[in-house]
C-alpha positions in Angstrom: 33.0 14.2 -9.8 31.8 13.1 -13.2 28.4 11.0 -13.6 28.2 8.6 -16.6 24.7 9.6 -17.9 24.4 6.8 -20.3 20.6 7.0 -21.4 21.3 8.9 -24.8 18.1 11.1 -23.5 20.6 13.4 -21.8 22.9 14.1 -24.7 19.9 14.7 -26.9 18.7 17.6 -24.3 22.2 18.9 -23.4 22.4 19.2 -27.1 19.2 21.1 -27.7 20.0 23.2 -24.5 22.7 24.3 -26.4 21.4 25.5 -29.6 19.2 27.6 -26.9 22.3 29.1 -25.4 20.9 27.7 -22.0 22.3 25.7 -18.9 20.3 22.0 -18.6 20.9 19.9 -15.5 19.3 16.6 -14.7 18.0 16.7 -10.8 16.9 15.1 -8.0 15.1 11.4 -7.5 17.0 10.5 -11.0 20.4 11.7 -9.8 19.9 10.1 -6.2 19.1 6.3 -7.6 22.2 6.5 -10.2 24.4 7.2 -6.9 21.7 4.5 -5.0 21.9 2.4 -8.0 18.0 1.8 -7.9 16.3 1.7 -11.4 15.0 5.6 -13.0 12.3 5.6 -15.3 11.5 9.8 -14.2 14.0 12.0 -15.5 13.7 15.5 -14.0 15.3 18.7 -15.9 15.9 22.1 -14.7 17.8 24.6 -16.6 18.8 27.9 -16.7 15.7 29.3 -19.0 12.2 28.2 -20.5 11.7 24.8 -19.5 8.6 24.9 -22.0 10.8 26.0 -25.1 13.6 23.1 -24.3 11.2 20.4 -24.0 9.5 21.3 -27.0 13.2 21.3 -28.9 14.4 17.6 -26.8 11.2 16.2 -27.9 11.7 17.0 -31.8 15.0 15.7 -31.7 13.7 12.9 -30.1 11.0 12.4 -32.6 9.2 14.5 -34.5 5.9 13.0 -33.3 6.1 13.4 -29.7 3.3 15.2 -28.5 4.9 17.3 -25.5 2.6 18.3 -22.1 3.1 22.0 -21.1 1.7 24.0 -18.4 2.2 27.8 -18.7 1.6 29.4 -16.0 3.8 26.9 -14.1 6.6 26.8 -16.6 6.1 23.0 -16.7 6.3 20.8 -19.7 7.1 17.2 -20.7 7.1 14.0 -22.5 7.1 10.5 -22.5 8.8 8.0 -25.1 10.2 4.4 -25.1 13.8 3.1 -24.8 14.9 0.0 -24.7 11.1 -1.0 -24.4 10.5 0.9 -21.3 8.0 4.2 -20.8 10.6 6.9 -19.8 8.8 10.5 -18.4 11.2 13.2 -18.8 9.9 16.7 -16.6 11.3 20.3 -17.5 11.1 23.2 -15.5 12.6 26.3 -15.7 15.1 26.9 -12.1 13.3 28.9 -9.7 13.0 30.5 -6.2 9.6 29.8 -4.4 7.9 31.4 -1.3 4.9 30.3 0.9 2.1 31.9 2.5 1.4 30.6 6.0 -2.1 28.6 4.7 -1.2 27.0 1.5 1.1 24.4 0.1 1.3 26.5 -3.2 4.3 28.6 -3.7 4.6 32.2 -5.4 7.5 30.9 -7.7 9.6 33.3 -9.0 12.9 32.6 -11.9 15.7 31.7 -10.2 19.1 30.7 -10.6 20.5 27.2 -10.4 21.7 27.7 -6.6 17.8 29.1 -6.2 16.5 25.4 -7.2 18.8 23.2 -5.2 17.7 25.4 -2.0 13.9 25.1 -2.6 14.8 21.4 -2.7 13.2 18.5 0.3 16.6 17.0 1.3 20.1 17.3 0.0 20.0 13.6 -1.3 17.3 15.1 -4.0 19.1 18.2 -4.2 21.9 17.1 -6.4 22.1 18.1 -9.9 24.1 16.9 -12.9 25.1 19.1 -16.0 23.9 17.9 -19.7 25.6 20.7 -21.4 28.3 19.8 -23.7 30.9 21.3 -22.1 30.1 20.4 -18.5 28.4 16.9 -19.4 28.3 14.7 -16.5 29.7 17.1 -14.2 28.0 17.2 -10.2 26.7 20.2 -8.5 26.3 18.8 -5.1 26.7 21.9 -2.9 24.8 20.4 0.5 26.8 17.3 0.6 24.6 14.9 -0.8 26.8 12.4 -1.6 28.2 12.2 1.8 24.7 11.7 3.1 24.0 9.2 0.5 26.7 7.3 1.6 26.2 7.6 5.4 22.0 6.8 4.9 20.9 10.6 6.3 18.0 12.5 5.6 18.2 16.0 6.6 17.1 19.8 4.7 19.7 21.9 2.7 17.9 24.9 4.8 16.4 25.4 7.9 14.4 22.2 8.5 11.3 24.4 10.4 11.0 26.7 7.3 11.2 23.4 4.8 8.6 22.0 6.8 6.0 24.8 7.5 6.3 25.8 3.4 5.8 22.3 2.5 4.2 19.7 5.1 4.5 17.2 2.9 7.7 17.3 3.3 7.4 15.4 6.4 5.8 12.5 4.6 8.3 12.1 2.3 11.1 12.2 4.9 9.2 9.2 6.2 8.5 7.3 3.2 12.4 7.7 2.3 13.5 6.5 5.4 11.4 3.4 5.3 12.4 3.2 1.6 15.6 3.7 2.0 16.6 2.2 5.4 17.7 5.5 6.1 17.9 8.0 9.1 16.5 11.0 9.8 18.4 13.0 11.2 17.6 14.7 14.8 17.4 18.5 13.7 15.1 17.4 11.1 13.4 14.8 13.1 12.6 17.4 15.8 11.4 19.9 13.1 8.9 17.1 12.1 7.2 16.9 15.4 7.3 20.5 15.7 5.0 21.1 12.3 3.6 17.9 12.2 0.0 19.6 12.8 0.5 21.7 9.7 -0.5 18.3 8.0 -3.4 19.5 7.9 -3.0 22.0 5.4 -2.3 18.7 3.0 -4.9 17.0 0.5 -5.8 13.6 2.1 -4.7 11.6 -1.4 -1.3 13.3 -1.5 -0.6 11.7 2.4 -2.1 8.4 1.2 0.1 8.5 -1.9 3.0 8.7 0.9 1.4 6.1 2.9 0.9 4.0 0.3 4.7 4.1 -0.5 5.5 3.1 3.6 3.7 0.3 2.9 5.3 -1.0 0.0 8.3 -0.5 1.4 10.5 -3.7 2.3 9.8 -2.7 6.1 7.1 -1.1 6.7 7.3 -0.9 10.5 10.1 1.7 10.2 7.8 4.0 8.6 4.9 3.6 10.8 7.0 4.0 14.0 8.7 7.4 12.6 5.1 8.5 11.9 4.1 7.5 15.2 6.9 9.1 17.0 6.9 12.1 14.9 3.2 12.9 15.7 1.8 12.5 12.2 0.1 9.1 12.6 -2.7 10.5 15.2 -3.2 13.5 12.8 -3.2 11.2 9.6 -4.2 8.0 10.6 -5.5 8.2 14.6 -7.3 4.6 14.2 -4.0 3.2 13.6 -2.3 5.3 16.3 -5.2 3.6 18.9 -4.0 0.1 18.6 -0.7 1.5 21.1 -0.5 0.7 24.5 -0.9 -1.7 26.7 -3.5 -2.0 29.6 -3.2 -4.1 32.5 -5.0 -5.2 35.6 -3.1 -6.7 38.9 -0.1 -8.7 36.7 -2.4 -9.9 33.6 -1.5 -7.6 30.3 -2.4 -7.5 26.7 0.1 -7.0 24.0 0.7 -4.1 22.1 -1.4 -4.4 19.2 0.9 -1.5 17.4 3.8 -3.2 17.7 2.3 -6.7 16.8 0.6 -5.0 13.6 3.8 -3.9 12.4 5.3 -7.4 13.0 2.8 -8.6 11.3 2.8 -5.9 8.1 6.6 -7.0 8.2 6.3 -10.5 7.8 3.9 -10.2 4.9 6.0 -7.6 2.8 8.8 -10.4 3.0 6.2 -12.8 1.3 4.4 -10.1 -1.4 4.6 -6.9 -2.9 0.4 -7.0 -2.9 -0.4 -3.3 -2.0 -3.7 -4.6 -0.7 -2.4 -7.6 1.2 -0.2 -5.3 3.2 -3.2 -3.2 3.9 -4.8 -6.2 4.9 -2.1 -6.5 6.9 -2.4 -3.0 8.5 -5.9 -3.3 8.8 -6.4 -6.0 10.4 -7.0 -5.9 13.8 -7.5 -2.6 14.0 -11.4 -3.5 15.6 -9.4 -4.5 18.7 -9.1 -1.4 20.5 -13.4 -0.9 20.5 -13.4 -4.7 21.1 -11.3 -4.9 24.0 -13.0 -6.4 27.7 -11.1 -7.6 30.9 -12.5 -11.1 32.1 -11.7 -12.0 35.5 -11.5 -16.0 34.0 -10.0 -15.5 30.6 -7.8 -12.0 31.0 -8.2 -9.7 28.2 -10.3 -10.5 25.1 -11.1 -9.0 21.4 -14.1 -10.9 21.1 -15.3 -10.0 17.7 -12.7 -7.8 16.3 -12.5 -8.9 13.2 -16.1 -8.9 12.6 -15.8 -4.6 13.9 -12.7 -4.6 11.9 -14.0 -5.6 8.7 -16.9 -3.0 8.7 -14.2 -0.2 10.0 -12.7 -0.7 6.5 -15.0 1.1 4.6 -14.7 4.3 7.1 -10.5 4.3 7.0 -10.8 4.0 3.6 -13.0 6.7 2.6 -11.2 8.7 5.2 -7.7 8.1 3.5 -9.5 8.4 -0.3 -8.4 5.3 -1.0 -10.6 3.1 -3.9 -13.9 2.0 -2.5 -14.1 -1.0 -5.2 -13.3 -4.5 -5.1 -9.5 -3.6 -3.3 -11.5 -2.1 -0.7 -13.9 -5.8 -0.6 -10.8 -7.8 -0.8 -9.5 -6.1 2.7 -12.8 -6.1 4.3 -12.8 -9.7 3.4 -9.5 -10.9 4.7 -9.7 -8.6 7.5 -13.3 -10.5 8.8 -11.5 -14.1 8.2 -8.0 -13.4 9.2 -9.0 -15.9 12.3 -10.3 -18.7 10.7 -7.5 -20.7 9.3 -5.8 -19.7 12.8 -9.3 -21.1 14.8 -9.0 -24.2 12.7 -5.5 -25.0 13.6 -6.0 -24.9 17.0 -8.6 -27.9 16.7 -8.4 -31.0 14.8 -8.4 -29.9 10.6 -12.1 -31.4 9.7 -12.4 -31.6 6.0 -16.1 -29.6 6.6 -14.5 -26.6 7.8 -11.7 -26.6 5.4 -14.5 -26.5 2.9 -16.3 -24.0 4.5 -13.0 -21.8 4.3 -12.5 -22.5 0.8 -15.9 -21.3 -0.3 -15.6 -18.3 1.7 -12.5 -17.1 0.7 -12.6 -17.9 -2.8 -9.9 -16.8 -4.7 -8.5 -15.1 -1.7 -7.6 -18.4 0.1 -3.8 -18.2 -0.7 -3.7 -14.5 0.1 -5.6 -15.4 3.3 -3.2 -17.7 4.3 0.1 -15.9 3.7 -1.9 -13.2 6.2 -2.6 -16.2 9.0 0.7 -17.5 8.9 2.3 -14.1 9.1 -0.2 -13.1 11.8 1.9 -15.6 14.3 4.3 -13.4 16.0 4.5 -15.4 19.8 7.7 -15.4 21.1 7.2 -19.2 22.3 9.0 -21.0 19.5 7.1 -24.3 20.4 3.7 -22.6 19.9 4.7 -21.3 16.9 5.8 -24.7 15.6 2.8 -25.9 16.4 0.9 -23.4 14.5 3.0 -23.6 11.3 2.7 -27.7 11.3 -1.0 -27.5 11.5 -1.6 -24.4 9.0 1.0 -26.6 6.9 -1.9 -29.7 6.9 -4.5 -26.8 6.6 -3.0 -26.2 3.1 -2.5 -29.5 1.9 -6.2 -30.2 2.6 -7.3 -27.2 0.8 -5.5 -28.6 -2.3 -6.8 -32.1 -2.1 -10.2 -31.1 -1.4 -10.3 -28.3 -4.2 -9.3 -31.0 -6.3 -11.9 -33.1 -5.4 -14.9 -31.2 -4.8 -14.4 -28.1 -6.4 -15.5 -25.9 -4.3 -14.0 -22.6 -4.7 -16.4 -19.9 -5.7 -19.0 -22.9 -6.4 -22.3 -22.6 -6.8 -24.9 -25.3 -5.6 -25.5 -27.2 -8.4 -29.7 -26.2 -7.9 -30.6 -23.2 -8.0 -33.5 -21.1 -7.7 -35.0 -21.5 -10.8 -34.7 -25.0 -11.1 -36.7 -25.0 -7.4 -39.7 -22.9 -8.5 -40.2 -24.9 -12.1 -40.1 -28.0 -10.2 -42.7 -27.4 -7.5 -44.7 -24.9 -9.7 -44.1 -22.1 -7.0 -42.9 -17.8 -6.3 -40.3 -16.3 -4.8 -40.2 -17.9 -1.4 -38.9 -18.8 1.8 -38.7 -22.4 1.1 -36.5 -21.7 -1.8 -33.9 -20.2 0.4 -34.1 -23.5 3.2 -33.3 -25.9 0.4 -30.7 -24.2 -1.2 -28.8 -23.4 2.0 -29.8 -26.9 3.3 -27.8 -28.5 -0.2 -25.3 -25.9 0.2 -24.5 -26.8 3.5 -24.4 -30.6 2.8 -22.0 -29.9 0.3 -19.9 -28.0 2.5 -20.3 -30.9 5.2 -19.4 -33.4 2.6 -23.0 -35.0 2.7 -23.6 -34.8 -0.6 -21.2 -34.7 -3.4 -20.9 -31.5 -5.1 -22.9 -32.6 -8.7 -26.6 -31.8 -10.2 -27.5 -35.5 -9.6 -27.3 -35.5 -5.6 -28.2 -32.2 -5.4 -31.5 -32.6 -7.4 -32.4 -35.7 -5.6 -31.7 -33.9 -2.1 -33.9 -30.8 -3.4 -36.7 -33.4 -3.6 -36.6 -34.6 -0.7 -36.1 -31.3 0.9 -39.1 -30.1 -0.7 -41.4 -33.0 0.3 -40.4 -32.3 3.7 -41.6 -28.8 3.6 -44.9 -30.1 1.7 -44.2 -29.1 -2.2 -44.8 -31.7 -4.3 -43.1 -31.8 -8.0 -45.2 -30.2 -10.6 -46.6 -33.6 -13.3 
């Protein structure tokens, strides 16, 4: 089978492979997405030789001016240049056998043949490899039948799945994160080789699982990621706060719902609505206080009381956990996950325009973002609740426009503020200072007052008469 390499990149190497008298072969992800048809900006070469030497020669072909990336000791090298106006990476590495020691994910790598590469590879869909050559341009060396399990949506090793595994844990990830990218299966052999190794995780840098998870979650269904990992064995390992929310406890006929498997409804529902990396962890995250929040009443059933409030201060602690950024992403999910209830609260009661306000200035820029969350947070099987809920968030919205409109109160700030308090009584730093300006905030918010210097100042005065400052002369 011949493969129409039509980014001239290939020609250009093939041709300076060459004029080294060595074999060049494009492999893996690149190969896989021409056959899946998915968009490649990551071109990986191996060939038959100094990987170092060939992408120096590509590159000056290329253009003269490319500076070219090499590590030696790993035989590594590349570049980066643009076609039609896109950032195109190409890797080269010289083929190669690798072997493991039992505590380590770095292999002794030794040069190897072709045949040696493919076998060293994850799965036989990234084990295919495509000749640049002249004479061989465009051919496939596919020798584990990865086009057949590209075309029947399997995921399995070219070698003994245990070995691939226990070399390589991360592996096991990527499996995953294919699968949930992919829509693929996995198939049993491998499957059972993954819950098998699946502590030798541990051996694995928490950022290059996170990287991984990170991938799950932006795939377009998360949920089959997350219930591979949870079936597999990883997620306890990886992730155990996530792994709580399973299970359902009971008492006489009253239950609770699996909070897993309503996450991962919920996770769903969002990644049909936004590719927001933080959104869906938002999503993930957020009611993951339920399980330390959970209480049987003998009147009300089960209750989460506070979740989101033990939720939102969990954040911090997943986060640094899974070395993901502790800067304003990290805010922005403790933030949506401590008022993922409000809009939902609201809707359940008659939409007031003070609490719509008091949701806008709390969210801030975060109120659409908020809302996609609520809305996808409704998972009930009744259809008529679920109505219900959707009508009323539906009114929630329309008020948040009219009212932003017409009081302007995202991310306000009361039009008096401390400064203009202590020059107009003559007074320091105190208490009083912070009753009036909560007091006008608050009126504001309650639509008291409108949200102007004029009303505010004149309420600051009166405010401040009751407390017994009088205006400086």
């Amino acid at each position: 089978m011949d493969v129409i390499l039509d980014n001239p990149i290939y020609k250009i190497v093939g041709q300076a492979a060459d004029e080294l008298g060595i074999q060049a072969f494009a492999v893996g992800g690149v190969v896989r997405d021409y056959f899946l048809q998915r968009h490649c900006t990551d071109i990986d070469i191996v060939c038959i030789g100094n990987g170092i030497e060939l992408a120096k020669a590509a590159a000056r072909a290329v253009n003269p001016n490319i500076e070219v990336s090499y590590f030696k000791n790993f035989g590594t090298a590349s570049f980066h240049y643009h076609h039609k106006g896109e950032n195109i990476q190409v890797e080269f590495v010289g083929a190669r056998r690798e072997s493991y020691r039992r505590d380590s994910r770095k292999p002794i790598v030794e040069n190897g043949t072709l045949e040696d590469d493919q076998n060293r590879r994850d799965f036989t869909i990234n084990a295919m490899a495509v000749s640049v050559n002249s004479d061989s341009f465009g051919q496939l060396v596919d020798p584990f039948g990865g086009i057949r399990d590209l075309n029947e949506g399997v995921i399995r090793t070219p070698m003994d799945p245990d070995i691939t595994f226990s070399d390589d844990p991360l592996r096991m990830m990527r499996a995953i994160r294919f699968a949930s990218q992919l829509g693929f299966y996995i198939q049993d052999s491998t499957f059972e080789a993954i819950q098998r190794n699946a502590e030798r995780i541990k051996i694995v840098s928490a950022e290059r699982i996170t990287t991984e998870l990170n991938k799950i979650v932006l795939s377009p269904r998360p949920s089959v990621g997350f219930k591979l990992l949870e079936k597999s064995g990883l997620m306890k390992l990886i992730f155990p706060e996530f792994s709580n929310l399973k299970g359902v406890d009971t008492v006489g006929s009253r239950g609770h719902k699996d909070n897993f498997y309503h996450t991962l409804e919920v996770v769903d529902n969002v990644a049909k609505c936004s590719n927001d990396l933080w959104l869906r962890w938002a999503a993930v995250l957020h009611d993951i206080g339920k399980p330390a929040t959970k209480r049987y009443d003998e009147k009300l059933g089960w209750t989460f009381h506070g979740h989101e409030v033990r939720g939102s201060k969990m954040v911090k602690k997943i986060f640094t956990h899974l070395r993901l950024p502790l800067d304003a992403k990290m805010k922005y999910v403790e933030k949506l996950v401590l008022l993922h209830l409000r809009p939902i609260i609201l809707s359940e009661d008659e939409v007031t325009d003070s609490a719509v306000r008091r949701l806008l200035f709390d969210a801030g820029d975060d109120i659409d973002d908020l809302m996609i969350l609520c809305e996808a947070d409704i998972t009930s099987k009744n259809e008529e609740k679920v109505r219900k809920y959707m009508r009323n968030f539906k009114i929630v919205r329309k008020k948040l426009v009219e009212l932003e409109e017409k009081d302007r109160i995202r991310n306000f700030q009361p039009p008096v503020g401390g400064e203009d308090i202590m020059t107009t009584f003559g007074i320091p730093p105190c208490h009083e200072i912070g009753i009036i300006k909560d007091a006008i905030k608050d009126a504001i918010l309650d639509g008291k007052i409108p949200n102007d210097r004029e009303a505010a100042w004149q309420m600051m005065l009166e405010l401040g008469n009751e407390l017994g400052l009088k205006p400086v002369e």
